[in-house]
C-alpha positions in Angstrom: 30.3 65.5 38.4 28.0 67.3 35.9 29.1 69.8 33.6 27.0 71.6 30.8 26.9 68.9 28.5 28.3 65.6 30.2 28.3 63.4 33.5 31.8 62.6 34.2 31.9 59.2 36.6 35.0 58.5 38.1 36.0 56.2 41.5 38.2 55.8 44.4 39.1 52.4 45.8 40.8 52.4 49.9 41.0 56.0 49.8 43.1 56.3 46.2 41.2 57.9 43.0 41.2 56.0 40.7 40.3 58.7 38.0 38.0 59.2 35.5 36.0 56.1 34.6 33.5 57.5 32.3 31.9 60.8 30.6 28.6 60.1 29.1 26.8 63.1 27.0 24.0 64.7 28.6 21.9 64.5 25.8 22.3 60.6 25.4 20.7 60.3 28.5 17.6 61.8 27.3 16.3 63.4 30.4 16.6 60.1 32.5 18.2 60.2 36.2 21.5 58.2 36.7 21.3 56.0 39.5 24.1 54.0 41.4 24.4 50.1 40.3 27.0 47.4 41.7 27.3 44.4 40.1 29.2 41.4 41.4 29.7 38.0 42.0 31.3 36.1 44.8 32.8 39.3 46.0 32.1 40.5 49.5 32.7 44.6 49.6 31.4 47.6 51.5 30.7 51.1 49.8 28.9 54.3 51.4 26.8 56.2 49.5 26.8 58.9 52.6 24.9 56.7 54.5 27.4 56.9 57.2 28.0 59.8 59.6 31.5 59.6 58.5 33.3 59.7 54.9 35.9 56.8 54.5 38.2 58.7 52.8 38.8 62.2 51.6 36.1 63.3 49.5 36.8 65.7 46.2 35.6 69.1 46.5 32.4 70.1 45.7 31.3 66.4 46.2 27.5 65.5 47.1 26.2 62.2 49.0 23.3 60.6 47.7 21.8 61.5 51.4 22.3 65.1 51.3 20.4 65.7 47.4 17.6 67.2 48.3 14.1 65.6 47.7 12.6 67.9 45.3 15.9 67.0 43.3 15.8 63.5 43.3 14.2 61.2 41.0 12.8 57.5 42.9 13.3 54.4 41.2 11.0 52.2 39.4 8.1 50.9 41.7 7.9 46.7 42.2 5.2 45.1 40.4 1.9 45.2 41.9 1.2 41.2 41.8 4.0 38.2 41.6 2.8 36.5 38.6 3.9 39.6 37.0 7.6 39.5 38.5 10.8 38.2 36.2 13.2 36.3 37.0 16.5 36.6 35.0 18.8 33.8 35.5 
């Protein structure tokens, strides 16, 4: 959710809300896009970002998929590196 000054991030796990996980001043983010990250380890777990024809739950009002933001509205990602020798590995 964005208001005029924050994005407010919050969750639901097996069709419960879990709430408000975080609000994060507009300004801070200095004009960049927020984009969705997972990270796990030795966890095996599904999520939809709208990618499926139906939600899994109920979804809050006024909620947007990632699938249904228009192009001219979204922002792509950072491109892969042209050549291999110029790829990192992080360990």
């Amino acid at each position: 959710e964005f208001t005029n000054d924050e994005a407010i991030l919050s969750y639901g796990v097996n069709d419960e809300y879990t709430g408000v996980a975080y609000r994060i001043p507009l300004e801070s983010l200095e004009g960049r896009p927020l984009a969705p990250h997972i990270l796990t380890k030795n966890a095996a777990f599904s999520v939809n970002f709208g990618q499926e024809d139906v939600p899994w739950a109920q979804v809050q009002t006024n909620f947007t998929f990632l699938r249904n933001i228009p192009l001219e509205e979204a922002t792509p990602g950072p491109r892969r590196p042209e050549k291999r020798s110029d790829c990192e590995v992080l360990l």
